[in-house]
Every structure is written in C-alpha cells, then in structure tokens.
DOLUM-192389 format. One record per residue: x, y, z of N, C-alpha, C in turn; residue in three letters; chain; residue number from 1. Coordinates in nm, 2 decimals. Example, Ala and Ser with C-alpha at 12.3 -4.5 7.8 and 13.67 -1.06 7.14 Angstrom:
       nX       nY       nZ      caX      caY      caZ       cX       cY       cZ     r   c     k
     1.32    -0.57     0.78     1.23    -0.45     0.78     1.32    -0.33     0.78   ALA   A     1
     1.28    -0.22     0.71     1.37    -0.11     0.71     1.29     0.00     0.79   SER   A     2
# end
This chain:
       nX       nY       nZ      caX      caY      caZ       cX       cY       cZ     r   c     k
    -0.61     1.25     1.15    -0.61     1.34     1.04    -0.47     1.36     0.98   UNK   A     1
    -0.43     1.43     0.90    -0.34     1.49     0.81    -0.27     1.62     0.84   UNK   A     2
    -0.13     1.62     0.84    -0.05     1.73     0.84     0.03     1.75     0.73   UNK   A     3
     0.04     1.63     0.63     0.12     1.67     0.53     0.09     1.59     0.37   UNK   A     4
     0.02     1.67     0.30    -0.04     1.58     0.17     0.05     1.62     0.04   UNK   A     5
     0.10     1.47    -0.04     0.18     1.54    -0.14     0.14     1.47    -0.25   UNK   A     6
     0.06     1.56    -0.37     0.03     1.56    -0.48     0.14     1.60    -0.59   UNK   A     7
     0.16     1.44    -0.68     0.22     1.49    -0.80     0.13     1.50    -0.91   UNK   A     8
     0.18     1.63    -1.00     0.13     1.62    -1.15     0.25     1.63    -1.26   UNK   A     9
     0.22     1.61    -1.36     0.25     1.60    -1.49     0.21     1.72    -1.59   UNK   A    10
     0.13     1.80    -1.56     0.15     1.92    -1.56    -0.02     1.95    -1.66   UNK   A    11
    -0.04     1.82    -1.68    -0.18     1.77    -1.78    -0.34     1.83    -1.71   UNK   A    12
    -0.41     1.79    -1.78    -0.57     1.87    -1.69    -0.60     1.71    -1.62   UNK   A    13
    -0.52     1.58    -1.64    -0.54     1.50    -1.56    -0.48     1.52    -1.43   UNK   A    14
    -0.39     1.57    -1.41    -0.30     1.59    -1.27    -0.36     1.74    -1.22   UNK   A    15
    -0.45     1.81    -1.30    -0.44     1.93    -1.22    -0.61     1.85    -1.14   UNK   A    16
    -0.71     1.81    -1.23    -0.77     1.70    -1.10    -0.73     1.64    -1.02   UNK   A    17
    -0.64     1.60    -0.99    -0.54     1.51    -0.89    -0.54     1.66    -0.81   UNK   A    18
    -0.46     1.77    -0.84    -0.42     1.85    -0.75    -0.55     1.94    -0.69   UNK   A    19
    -0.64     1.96    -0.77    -0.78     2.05    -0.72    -0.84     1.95    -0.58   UNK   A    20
    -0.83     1.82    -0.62    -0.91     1.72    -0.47    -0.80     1.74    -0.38   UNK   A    21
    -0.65     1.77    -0.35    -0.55     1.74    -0.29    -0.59     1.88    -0.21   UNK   A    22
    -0.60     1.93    -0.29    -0.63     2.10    -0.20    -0.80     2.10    -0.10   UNK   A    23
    -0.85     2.03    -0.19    -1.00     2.05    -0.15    -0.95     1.96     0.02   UNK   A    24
    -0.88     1.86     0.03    -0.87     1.74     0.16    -0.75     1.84     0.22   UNK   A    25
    -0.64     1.85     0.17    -0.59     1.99     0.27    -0.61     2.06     0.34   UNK   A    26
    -0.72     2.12     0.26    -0.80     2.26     0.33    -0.88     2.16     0.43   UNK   A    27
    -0.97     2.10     0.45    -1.05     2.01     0.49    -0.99     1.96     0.65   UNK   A    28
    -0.88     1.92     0.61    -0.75     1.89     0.73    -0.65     2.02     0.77   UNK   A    29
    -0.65     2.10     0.75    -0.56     2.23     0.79    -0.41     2.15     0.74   UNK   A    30
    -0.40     2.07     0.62    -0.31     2.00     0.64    -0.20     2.08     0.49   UNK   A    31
    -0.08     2.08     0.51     0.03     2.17     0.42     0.02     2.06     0.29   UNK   A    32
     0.00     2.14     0.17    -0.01     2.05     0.06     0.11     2.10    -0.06   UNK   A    33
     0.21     1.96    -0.09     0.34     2.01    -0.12     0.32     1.93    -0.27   UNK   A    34
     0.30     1.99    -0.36     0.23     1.99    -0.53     0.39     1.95    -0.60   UNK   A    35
     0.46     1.82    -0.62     0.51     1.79    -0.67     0.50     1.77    -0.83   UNK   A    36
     0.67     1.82    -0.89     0.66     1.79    -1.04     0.82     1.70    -1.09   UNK   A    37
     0.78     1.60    -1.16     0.94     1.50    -1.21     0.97     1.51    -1.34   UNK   A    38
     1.07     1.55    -1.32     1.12     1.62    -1.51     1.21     1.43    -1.53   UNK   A    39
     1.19     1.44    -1.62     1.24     1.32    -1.66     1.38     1.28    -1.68   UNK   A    40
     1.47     1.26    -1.61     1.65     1.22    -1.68     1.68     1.20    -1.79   UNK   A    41
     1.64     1.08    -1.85     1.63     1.03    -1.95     1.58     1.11    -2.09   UNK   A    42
     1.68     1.28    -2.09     1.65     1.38    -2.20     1.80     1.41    -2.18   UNK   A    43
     1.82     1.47    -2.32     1.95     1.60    -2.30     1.93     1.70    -2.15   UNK   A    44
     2.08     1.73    -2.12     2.06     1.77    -1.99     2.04     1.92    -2.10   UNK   A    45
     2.02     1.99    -2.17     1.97     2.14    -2.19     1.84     2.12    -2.21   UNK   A    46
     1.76     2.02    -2.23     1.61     2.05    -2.19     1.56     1.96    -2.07   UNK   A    47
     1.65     1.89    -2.01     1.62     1.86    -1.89     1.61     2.03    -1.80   UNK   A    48
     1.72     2.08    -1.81     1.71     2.23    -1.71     1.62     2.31    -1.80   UNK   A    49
     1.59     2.30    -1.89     1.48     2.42    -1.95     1.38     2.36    -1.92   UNK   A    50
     1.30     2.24    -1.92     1.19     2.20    -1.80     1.16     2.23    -1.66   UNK   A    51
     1.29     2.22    -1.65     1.28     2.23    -1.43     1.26     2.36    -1.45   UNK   A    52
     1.32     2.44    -1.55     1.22     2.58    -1.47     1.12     2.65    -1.52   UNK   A    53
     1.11     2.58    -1.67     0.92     2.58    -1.71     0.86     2.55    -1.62   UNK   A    54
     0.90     2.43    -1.60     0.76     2.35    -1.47     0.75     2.45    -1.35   UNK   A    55
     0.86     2.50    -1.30     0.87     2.57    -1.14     0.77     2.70    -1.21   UNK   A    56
     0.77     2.80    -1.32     0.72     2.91    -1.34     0.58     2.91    -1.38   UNK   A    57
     0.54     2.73    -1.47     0.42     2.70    -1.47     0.33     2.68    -1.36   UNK   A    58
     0.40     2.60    -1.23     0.29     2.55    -1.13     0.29     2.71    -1.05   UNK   A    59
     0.40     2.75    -1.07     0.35     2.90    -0.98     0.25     3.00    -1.02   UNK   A    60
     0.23     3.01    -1.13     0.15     3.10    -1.24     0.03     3.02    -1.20   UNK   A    61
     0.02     2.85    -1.19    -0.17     2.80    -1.18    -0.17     2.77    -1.07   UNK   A    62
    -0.09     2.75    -0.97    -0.13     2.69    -0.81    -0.30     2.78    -0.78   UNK   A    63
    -0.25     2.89    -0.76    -0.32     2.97    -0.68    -0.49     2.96    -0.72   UNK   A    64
    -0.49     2.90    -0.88    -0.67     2.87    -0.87    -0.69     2.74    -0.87   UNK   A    65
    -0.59     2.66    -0.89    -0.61     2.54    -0.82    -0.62     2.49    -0.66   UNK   A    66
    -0.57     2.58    -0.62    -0.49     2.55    -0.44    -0.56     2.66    -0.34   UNK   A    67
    -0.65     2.74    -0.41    -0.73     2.86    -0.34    -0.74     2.81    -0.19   UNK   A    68
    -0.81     2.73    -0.16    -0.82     2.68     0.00    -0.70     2.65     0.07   UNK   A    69
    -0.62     2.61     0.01    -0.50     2.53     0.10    -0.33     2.62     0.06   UNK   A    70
    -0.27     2.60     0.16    -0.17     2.67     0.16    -0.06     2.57     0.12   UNK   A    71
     0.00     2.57     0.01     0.08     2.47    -0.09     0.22     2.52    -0.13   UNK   A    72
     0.31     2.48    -0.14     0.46     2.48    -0.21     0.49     2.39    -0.31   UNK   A    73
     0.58     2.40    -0.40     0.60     2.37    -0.50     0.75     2.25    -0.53   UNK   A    74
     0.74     2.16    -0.53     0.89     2.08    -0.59     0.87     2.05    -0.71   UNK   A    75
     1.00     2.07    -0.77     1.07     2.01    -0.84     1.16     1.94    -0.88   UNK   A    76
     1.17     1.81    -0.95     1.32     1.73    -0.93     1.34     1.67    -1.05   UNK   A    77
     1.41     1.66    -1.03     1.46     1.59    -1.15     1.52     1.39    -1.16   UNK   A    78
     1.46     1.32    -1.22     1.42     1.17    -1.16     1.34     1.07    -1.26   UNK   A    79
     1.32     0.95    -1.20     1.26     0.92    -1.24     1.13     0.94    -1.17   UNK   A    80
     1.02     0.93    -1.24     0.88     0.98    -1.17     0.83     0.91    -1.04   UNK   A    81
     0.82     0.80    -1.08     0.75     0.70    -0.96     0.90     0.68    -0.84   UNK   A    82
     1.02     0.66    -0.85     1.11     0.69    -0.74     1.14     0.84    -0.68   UNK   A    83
     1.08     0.93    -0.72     1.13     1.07    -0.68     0.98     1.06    -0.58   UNK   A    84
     0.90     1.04    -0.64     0.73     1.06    -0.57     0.76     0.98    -0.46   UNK   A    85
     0.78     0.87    -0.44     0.84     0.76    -0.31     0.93     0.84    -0.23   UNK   A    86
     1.02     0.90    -0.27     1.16     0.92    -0.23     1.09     1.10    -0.12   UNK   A    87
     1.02     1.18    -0.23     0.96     1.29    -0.17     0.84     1.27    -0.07   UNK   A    88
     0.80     1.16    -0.08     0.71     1.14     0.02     0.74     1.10     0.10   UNK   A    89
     0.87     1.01     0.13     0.94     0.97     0.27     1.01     1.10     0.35   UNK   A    90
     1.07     1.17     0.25     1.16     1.29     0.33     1.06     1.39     0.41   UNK   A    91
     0.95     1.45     0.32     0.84     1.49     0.42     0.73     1.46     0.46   UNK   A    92
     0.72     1.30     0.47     0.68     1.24     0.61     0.53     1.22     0.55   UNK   A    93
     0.48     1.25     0.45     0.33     1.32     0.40     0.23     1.17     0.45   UNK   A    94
     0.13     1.21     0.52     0.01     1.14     0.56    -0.05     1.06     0.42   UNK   A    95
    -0.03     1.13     0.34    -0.12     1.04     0.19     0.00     1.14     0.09   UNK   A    96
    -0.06     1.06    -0.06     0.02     1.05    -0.21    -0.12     1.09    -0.27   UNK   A    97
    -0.12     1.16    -0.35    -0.21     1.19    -0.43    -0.20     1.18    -0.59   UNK   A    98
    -0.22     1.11    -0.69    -0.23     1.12    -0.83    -0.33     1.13    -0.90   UNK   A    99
    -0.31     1.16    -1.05    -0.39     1.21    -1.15    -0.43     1.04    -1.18   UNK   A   100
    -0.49     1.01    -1.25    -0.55     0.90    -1.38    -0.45     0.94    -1.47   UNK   A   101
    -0.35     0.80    -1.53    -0.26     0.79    -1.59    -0.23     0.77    -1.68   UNK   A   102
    -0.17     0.87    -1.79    -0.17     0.88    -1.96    -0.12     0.75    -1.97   UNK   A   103
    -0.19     0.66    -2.08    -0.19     0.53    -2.11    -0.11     0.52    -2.23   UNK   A   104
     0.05     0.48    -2.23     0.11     0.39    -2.32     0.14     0.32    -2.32   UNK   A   105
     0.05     0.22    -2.41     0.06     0.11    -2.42     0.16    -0.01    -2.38   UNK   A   106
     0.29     0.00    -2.48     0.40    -0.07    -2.48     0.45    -0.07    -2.33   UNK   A   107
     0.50     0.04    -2.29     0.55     0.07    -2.19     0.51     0.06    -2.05   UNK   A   108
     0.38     0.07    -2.07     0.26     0.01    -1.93     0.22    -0.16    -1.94   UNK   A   109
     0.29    -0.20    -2.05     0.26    -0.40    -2.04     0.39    -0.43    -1.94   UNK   A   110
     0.49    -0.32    -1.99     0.60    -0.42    -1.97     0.66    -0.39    -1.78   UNK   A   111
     0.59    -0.25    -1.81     0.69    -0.24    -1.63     0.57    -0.16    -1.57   UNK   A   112
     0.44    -0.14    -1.65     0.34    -0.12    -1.53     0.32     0.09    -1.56   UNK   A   113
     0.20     0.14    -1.52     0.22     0.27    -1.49     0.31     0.31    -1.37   UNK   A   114
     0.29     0.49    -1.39     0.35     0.52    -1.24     0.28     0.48    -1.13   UNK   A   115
     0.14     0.54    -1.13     0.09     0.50    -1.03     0.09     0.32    -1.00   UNK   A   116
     0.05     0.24    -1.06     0.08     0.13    -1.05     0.21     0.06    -0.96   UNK   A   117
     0.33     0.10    -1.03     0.43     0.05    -0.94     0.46     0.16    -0.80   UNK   A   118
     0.41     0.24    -0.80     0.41     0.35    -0.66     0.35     0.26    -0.57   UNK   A   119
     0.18     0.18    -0.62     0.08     0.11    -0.54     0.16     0.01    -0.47   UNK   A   120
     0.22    -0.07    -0.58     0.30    -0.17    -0.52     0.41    -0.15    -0.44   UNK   A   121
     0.51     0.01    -0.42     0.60     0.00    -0.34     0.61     0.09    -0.23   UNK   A   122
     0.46     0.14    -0.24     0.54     0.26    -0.18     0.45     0.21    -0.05   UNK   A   123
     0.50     0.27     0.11     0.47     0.29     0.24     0.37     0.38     0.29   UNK   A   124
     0.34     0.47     0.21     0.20     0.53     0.26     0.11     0.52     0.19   UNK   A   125
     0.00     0.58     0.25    -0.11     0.59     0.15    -0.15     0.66     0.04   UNK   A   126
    -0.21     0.58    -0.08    -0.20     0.67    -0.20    -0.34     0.70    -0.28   UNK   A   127
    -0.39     0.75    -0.28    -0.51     0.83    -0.35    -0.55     0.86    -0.52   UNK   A   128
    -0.57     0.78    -0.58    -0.62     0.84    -0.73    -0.74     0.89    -0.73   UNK   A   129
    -0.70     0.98    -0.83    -0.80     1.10    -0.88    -0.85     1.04    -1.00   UNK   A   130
    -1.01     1.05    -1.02    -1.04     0.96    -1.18    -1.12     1.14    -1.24   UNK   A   131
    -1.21     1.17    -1.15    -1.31     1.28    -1.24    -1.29     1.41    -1.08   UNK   A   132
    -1.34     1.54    -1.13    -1.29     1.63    -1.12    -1.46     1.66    -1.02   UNK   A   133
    -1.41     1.69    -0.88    -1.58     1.75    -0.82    -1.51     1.87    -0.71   UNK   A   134
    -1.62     1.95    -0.71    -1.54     2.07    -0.60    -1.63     2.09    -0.44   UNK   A   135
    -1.62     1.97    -0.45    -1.72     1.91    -0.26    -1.63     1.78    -0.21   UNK   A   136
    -1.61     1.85    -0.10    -1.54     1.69    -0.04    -1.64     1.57    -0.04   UNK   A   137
    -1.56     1.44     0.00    -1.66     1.34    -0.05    -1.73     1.32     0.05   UNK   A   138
    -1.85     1.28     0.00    -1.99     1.29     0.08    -2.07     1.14     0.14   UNK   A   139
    -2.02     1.03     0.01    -2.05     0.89    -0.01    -1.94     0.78    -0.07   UNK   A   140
    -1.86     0.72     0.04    -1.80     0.65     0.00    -1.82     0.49     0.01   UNK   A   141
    -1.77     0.38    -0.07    -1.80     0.26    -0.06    -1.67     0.18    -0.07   UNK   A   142
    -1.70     0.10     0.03    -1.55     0.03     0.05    -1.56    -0.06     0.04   UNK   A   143
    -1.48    -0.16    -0.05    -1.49    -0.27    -0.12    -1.42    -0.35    -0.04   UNK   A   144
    -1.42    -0.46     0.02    -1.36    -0.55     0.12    -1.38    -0.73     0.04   UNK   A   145
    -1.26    -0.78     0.07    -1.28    -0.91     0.05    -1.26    -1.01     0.19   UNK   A   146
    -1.29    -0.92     0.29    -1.27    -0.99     0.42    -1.12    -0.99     0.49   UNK   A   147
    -1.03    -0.91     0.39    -0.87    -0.99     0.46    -0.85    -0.84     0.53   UNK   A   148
    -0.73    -0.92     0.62    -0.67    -0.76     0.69    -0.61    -0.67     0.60   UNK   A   149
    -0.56    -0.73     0.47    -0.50    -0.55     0.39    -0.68    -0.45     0.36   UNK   A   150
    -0.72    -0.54     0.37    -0.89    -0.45     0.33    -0.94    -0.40     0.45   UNK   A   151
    -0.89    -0.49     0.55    -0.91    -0.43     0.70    -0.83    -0.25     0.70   UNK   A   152
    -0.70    -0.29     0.71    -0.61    -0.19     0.70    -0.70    -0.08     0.59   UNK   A   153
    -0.73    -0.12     0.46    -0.74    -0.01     0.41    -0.82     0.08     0.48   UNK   A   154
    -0.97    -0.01     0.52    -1.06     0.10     0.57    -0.99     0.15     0.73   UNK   A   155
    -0.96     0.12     0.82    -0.89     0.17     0.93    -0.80     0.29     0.87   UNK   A   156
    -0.74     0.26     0.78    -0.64     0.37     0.69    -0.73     0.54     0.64   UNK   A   157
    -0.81     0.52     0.57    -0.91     0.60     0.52    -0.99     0.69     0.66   UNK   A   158
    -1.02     0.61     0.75    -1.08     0.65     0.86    -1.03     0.71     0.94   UNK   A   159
    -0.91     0.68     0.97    -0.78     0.80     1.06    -0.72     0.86     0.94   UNK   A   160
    -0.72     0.90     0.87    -0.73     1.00     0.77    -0.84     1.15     0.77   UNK   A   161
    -0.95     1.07     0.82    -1.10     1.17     0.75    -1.14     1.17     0.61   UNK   A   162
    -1.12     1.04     0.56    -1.13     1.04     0.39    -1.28     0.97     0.36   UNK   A   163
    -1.35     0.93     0.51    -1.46     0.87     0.48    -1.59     0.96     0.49   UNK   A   164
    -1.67     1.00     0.39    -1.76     1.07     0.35    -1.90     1.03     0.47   UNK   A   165
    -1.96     1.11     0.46    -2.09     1.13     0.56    -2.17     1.01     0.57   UNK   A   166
    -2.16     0.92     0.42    -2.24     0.82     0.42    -2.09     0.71     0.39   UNK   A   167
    -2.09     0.60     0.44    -2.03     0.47     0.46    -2.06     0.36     0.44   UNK   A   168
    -2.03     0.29     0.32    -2.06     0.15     0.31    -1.99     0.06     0.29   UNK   A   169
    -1.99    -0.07     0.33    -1.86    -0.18     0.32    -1.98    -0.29     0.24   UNK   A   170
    -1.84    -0.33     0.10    -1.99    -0.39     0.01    -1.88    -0.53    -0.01   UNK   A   171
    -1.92    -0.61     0.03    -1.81    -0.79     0.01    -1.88    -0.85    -0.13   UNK   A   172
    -1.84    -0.87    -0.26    -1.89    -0.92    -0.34    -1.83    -1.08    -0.33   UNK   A   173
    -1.89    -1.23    -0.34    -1.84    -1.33    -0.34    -1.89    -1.42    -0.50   UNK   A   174
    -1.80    -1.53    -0.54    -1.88    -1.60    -0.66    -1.97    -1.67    -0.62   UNK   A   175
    -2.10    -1.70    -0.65    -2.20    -1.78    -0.65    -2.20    -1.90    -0.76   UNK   A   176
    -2.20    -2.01    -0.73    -2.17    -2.13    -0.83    -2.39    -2.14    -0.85   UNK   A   177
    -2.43    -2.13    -0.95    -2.52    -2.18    -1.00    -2.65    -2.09    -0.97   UNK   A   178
    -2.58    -1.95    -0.94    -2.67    -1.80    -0.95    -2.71    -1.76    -1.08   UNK   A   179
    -2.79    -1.72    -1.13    -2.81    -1.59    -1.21    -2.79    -1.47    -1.22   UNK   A   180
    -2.82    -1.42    -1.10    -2.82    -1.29    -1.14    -2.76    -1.24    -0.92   UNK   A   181
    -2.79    -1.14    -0.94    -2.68    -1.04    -0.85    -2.83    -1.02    -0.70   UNK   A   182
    -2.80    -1.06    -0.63    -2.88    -1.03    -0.50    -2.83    -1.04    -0.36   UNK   A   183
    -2.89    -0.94    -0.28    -2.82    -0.92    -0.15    -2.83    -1.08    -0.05   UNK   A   184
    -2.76    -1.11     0.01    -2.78    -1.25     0.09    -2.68    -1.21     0.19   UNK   A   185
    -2.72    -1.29     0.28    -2.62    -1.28     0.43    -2.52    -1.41     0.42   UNK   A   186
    -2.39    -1.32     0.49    -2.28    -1.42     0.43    -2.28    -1.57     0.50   UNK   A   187
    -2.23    -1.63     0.46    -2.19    -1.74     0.51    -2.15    -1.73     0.64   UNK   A   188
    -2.22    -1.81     0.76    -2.15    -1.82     0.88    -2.04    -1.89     0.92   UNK   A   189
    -1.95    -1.92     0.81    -1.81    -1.94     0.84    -1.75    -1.82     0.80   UNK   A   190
    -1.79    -1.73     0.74    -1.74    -1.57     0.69    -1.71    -1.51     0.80   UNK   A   191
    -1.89    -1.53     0.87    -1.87    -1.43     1.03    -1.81    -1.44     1.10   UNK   A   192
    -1.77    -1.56     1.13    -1.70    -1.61     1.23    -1.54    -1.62     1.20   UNK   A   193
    -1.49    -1.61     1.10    -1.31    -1.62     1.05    -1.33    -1.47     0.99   UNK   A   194
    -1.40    -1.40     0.91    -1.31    -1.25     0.87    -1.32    -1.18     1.00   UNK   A   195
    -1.17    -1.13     0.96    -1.13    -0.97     1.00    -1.23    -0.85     1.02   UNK   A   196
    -1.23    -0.81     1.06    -1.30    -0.69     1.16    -1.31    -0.57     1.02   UNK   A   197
    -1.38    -0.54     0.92    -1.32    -0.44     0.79    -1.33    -0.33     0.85   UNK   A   198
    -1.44    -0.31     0.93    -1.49    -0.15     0.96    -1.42    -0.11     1.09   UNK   A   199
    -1.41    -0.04     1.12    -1.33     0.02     1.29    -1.42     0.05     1.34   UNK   A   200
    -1.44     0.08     1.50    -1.53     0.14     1.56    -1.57     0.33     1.50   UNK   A   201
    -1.65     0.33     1.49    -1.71     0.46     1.52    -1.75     0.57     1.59   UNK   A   202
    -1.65     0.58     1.69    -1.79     0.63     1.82    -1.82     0.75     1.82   UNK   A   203
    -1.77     0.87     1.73    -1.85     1.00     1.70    -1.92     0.99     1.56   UNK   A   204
    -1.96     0.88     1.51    -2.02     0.88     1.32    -2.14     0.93     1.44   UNK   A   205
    -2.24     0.98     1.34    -2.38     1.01     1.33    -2.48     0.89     1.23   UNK   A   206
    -2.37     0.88     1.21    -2.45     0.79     1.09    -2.34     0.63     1.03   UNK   A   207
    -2.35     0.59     1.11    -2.24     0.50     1.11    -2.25     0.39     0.99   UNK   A   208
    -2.12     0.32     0.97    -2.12     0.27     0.80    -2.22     0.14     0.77   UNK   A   209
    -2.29     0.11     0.66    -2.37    -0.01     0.64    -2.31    -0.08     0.59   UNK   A   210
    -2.37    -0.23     0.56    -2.26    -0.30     0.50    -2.35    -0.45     0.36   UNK   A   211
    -2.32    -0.47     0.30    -2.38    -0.52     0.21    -2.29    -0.63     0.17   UNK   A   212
    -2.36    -0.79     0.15    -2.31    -0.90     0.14    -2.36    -0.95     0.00   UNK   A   213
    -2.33    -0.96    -0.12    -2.37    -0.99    -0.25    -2.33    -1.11    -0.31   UNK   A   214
    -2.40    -1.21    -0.35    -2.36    -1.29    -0.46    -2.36    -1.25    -0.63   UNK   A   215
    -2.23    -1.30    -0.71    -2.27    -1.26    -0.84    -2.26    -1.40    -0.88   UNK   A   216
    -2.32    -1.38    -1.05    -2.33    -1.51    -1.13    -2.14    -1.55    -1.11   UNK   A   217
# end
C-alpha cells in the first residue's frame, strides 16, 4: 500500500481532476497526500513572488472540497515544473506522482516533450495520469502487456500499490500478418514458454485477473 501520494496541479480544472482521484486513493490507503504547485522561474522575480502566494492562498481556499476524504498539505516552489515534481517526490519519499492531462503546446511539446512526458521518462517512482474526472475508486482495470519485464514491473507495481480495481484484466495485443479483422486466439507457444510472468500471484483476490490474447489486422 501507500503512505505518501504527491499530486501536482497547475491550478487548471485539468489538475484539480488529477487532485480529486489523488484524494479519492489517499483516502483509500490512509495514505498523507502532499498537493504540489511550480511557479515558473522563467518570469520577472515580482510576479514570480506574487504567484507563490496566489497559488499558496488559492490551493488553501479549494483543497478542502477537493481533498474532503484525505488529509493533504500544500507546496509550493518555485522551478522548473517537471524537475521540482522529481525533486519533491524524492525528498518525501511518495509511493506514486500523480498528474492532470496536459495543456497542449504545440511548439514546445515537439521539441522537448510535455511535463508529464519527460517526468515518465525520468523519474523513479511511479506516476499516475488523470484523463476524466469519477468520484469511485477504480472498480475495472486493464492492463496492457507486451510480454516484457517493464510490463511485468508495471502490473507487480499497480498491485503493491492497491491501484488494481475489483475486476482485472491483462489484454497482450500482437500483429497478425494476413488477418482481417480483430479476434481472441491463444498465443503462440513460444510466447508461453519465453514471456515473463505479467500478473503476480494473487492469493487474497476474490476474483482474480483474466487475461486476453488478440490478434489485429
């Protein structure tokens, strides 16, 4: 399980979804959820400090109907976004990263990538996107595997978490040379026999995970 979840926003109704699920798995886990905000460097330092304490008086004024279940504190820093979020997740230790779905510019996202994007790629723990807004933990999740150990890891990851919902499925999509169309088939028995282990043992599920082997055109 989880003792330490840290959610950043941007202060947007994209990141306050990011922060509503971050509380909803907090609460879930009895785990302390620490609601990060990154003011940007790259301003004049007089509205650099007139943000840092906009931001500190705004997340304090909305935590509390966002964060109702879970008992949460507030940073703020001043940084670049995607190194402070790395940097605040190493100092307190947090079990998962949590983000919003990420305002899209263009230019700036060809050339060096979103935040979340290069976080994915650097960062050491585990990280969590938020796409749409629900107020129930997850109930049905499906785990996309291509057979290798980082797919391995992920589900083992998710699982010593509690991030895996009531219902469980591991779905391996492969190319089919001279298919049409999309149908369940059992994989190749050189598959069985060389992949990695995706799913972990279970031994308190009720309902333990299925798994589905697909060919596409």
């Amino acid at each position: 399980m989880m003792d330490n979840i840290l959610v950043a926003t941007d202060l947007s109704e994209r990141s306050r979804l990011a922060v509503r699920r971050a509380a909803l798995i907090a609460a879930a886990a009895r785990a302390r959820l620490h609601v990060l905000h990154v003011v940007d460097e790259a301003q004049p330092p007089e509205i650099v400090e007139a943000h840092l304490s906009g931001a500190s008086a705004w997340l304090r004024e909305h935590l509390p109907s966002d964060c109702e279940a879970a008992t949460a504190d507030v940073i703020v820093r001043e940084g670049d976004p995607h190194s402070q979020i790395i940097a605040v997740g190493d100092e307190l230790s947090v079990d998962l990263i949590v983000l919003g779905e990420h305002r899209e510019r263009l230019l700036l996202d060809a050339f060096v990538g979103t935040t979340a994007e290069r976080i994915l790629r650097v960062a050491s723990r585990p990280v969590l996107i938020v796409h749409s807004e629900s107020l129930e933990p997850y109930g049905r999740v499906h785990i996309a595997t291509d057979l290798s150990e980082p797919s391995a890891h992920a589900a083992r990851t998710a699982h010593r978490l509690g991030l895996l919902g009531e219902k469980t499925s591991v779905i391996h999509v492969f190319q089919a040379i001279g298919k049409g169309k999309l149908q369940p088939v059992a994989p190749p028995a050189m598959w069985e026999s060389s992949a990695v282990p995706i799913v972990p043992e279970f031994p308190n599920a009720s309902d333990p995970p299925t798994s589905l082997c697909a060919e596409v055109p």
